[in-house]
N, C-alpha and C positions, 0 to 999 in steps of 0.2 A: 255039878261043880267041875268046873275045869282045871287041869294040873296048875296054869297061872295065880287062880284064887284059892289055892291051899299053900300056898305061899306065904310067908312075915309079909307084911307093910316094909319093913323093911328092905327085904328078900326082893321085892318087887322093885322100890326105888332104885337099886343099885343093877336091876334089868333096867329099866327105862331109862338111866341116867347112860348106860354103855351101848343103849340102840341109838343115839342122840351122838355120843363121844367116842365110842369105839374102845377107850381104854380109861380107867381108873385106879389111883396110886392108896394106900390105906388112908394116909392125910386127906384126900379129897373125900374119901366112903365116911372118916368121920366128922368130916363136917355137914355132908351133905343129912347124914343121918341123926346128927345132933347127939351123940353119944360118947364115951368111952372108948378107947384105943384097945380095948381088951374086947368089948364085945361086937367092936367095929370089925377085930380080927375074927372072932368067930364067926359071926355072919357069912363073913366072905368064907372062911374055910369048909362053911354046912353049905357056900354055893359050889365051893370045887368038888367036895366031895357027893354032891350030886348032880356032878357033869354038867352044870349049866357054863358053867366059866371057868378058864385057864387062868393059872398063875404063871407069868413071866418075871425073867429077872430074876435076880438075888439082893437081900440084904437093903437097903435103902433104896435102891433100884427097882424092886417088885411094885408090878401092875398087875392088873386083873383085866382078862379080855373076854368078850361073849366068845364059846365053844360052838367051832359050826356045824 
């Protein structure tokens, strides 16, 4: 098993979706993901904080970018 496939479905989407687009705003993560704004954010928070992706911005303005 490779680090990619111990990954959420999720967790993955929102890699594939920012190799494609380069940046991602929470609005776009929950829809792409079909979910709640509350675990849209965590998602992304369990991707910063394991260094796959940057958070930019503040406040309305936060995107999510791949970590190079």
């Amino acid at each position: 098993m490779n680090d990619y496939e111990r990954l959420s479905t999720e967790e993955q989407k929102i890699l594939l979706y920012l190799l494609d687009n380069q940046k991602i705003n929470r609005k776009r993560a929950t829809e792409l993901l079909e979910l709640k704004d509350t675990k849209t954010y965590e998602i992304l928070n369990l991707l910063v904080k394991k260094g796959l992706i940057l958070r930019k911005g503040k406040g309305r303005s936060t995107y999510y970018v791949l970590k190079k």
